[in-house]
C-alpha positions in Angstrom: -6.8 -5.8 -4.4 -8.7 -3.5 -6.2 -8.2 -1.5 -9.8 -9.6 1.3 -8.4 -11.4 2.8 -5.2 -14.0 6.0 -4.6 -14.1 8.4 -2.3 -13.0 7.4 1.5 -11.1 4.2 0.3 -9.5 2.6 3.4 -11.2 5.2 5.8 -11.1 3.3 9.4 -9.0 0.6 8.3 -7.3 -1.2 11.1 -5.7 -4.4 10.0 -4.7 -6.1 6.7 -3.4 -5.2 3.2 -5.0 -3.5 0.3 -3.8 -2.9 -2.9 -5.0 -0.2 -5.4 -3.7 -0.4 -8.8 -6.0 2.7 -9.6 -6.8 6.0 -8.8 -8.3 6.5 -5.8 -10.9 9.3 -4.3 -10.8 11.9 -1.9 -10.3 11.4 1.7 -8.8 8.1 1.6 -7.0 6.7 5.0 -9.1 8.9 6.9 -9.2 7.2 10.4 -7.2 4.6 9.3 -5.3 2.5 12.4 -3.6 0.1 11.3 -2.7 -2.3 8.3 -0.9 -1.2 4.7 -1.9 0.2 1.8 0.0 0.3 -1.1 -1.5 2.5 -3.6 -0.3 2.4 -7.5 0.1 6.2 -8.3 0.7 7.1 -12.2 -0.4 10.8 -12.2 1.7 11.5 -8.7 -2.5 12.9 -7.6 -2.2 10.3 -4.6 -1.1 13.0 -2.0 -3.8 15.2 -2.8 -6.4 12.8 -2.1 -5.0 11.3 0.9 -6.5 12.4 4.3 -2.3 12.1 5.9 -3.3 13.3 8.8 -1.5 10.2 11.2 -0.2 8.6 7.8 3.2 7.5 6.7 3.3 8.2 2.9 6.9 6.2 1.6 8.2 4.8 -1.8 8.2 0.9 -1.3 12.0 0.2 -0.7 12.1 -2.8 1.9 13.0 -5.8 0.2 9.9 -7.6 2.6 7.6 -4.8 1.1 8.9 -5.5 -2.3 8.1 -8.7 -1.9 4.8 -8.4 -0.5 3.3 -6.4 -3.5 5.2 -8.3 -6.0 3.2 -11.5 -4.7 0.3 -9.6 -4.8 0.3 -8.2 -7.8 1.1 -11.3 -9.3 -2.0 -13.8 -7.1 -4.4 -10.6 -8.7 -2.9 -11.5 -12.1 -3.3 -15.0 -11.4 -7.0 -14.8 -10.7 -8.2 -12.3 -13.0 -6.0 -11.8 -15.9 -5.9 -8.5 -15.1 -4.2 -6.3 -17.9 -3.1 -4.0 -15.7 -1.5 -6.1 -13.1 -0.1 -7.9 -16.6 1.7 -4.8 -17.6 3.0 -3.4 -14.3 4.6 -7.3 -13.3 6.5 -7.0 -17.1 7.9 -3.2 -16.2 7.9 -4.2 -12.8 11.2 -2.3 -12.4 10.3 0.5 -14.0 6.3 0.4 -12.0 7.5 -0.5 -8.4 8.5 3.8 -7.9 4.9 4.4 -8.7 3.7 2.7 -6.0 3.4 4.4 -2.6 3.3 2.8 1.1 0.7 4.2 3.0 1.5 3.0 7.0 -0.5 4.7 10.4 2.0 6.5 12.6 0.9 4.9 15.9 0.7 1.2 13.7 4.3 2.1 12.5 5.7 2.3 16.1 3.8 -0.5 17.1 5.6 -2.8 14.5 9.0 -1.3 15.6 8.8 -1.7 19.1 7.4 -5.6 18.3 10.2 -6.1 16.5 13.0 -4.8 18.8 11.3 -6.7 21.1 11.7 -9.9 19.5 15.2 -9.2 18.5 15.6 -9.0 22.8 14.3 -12.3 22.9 16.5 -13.8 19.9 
């Protein structure tokens, strides 16, 4: 969790979460393999300094992604007092379109074909 990230943010990421409540640089994702980002875009400039090449770039609408950053956002809070993660958790309605899913293809099709899989075994 982070308010903010330089050039290359993310670049060869292959596991975990990050969370940028800021802007970011250029070239971020590049290389990136797995894990999530979800970046916190206010001046819609997010697209233009993402490397997409291999990269999902989606609005957070799963309910489990919802979720996910919610928490987040609110532990960050929790630890740091954070007046930013203050004022996006009280418009969090309002903030949550802002925010942008950034997913690897081949990590995307990976967590699909785990979960079919385990819907086999169910």
């Amino acid at each position: 969790m982070v308010e903010g990230i330089g050039d290359h943010g993310c670049e060869y990421m292959t596991g975990g979460i990050a969370v940028i409540l800021g802007e970011v640089g250029r070239n971020f994702g590049a290389g990136m393999s797995g894990g999530v980002a979800y970046v916190y875009d206010t001046k819609n400039t997010f697209k233009k300094q993402c490397n997409k090449e291999g990269l999902n770039l989606d609005p957070v609408t799963e309910n489990k992604d919802i979720l996910e950053l919610k928490a987040l956002v609110e532990n960050h809070y929790n630890a740091t007092l954070s007046s930013q993660a203050q004022r996006i958790l009280e418009n969090w309605e309002r903030e949550l379109p802002k925010f942008i899913k950034v997913l690897p293809e081949e990590y995307k099709q990976a967590l699909k074909r785990l979960e079919e899989e385990q819907k086999i075994k169910a």
